[in-house]
C-alpha positions as CSV (number, residue, x, y, z in Angstrom):
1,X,0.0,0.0,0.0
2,X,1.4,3.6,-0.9
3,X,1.1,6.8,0.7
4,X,-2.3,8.6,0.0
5,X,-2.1,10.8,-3.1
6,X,-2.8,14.6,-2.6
7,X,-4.3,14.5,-6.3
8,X,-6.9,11.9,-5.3
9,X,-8.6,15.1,-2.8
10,X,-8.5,17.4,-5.7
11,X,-11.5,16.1,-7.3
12,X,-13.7,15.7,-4.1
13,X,-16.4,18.2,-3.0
14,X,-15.7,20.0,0.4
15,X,-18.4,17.6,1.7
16,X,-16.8,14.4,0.4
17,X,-13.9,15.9,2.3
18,X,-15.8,16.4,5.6
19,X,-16.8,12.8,5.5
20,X,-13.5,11.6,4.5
21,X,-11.8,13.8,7.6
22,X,-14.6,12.0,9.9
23,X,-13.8,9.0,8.0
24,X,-10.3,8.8,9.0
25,X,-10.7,10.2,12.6
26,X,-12.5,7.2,13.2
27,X,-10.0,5.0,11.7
28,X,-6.9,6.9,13.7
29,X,-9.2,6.5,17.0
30,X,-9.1,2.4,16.2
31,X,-5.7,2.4,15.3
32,X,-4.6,3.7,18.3
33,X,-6.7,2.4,20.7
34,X,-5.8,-1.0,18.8
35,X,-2.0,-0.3,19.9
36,X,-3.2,0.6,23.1
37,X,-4.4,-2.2,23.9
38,X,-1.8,-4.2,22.1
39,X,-4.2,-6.3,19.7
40,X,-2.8,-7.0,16.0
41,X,-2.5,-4.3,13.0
42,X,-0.4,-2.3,10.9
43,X,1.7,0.2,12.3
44,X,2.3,1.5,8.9
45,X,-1.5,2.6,8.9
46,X,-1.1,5.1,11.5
47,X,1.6,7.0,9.4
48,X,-1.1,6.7,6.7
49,X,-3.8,7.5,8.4
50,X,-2.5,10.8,10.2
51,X,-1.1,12.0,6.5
52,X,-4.3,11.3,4.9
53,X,-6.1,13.6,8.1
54,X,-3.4,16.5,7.3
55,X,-3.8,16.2,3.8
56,X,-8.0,16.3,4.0
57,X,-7.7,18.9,6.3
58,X,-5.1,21.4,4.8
59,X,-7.7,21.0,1.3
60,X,-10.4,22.1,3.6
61,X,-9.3,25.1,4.8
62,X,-7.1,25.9,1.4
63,X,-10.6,25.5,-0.1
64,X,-12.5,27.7,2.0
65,X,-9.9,30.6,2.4
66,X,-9.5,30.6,-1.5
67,X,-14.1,30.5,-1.3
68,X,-13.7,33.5,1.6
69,X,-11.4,35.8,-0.5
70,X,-13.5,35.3,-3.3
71,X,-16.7,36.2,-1.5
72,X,-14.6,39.5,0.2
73,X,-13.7,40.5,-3.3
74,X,-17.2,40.6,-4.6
75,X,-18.6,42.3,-1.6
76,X,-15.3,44.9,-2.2
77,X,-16.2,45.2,-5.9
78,X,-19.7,45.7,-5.2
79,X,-18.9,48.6,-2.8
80,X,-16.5,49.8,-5.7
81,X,-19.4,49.8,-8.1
82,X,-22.1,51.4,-6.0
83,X,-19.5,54.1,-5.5
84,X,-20.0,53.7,-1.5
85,X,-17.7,55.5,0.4
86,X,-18.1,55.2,4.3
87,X,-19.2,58.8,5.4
88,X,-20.8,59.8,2.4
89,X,-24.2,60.0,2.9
């Protein structure tokens, strides 16, 4: 098994990418608590699994900053446009 690919989260909406983050939270929590309690499994999953978390996550928030700054520059060009100026009345 390979590391995940940060191409495969490219083409998944941002709530694909929710579920995936809870997704693999759930599989970290069973991983660990797996090693905790010293029952059989991969330790090579772990390092998967965390990467896979930063990975979903970093997309996430890349994807809503980029959806935020976009959202501030319309409100900004809209203000622009109606010629707004704070004082003028």
């Amino acid at each position: 098994m390979s590391l995940p690919k940060f191409n495969e989260i490219k083409e998944l909406s941002n709530t694909e990418i929710s579920n995936a983050i809870i997704k693999t939270e759930k599989e970290l929590f069973t991983l660990k608590f797996k090693k905790a309690t010293r029952q059989t499994f991969k330790s090579h999953e772990i390092k998967f699994a965390k990467r896979r978390l930063a990975q979903l996550k970093t997309f996430l928030t890349l994807r809503l900053d980029a959806l935020e700054e976009s959202q501030n520059n319309a409100v900004g060009n809209l203000i622009k446009k109606q010629n707004y100026l704070p004082g003028n009345f």
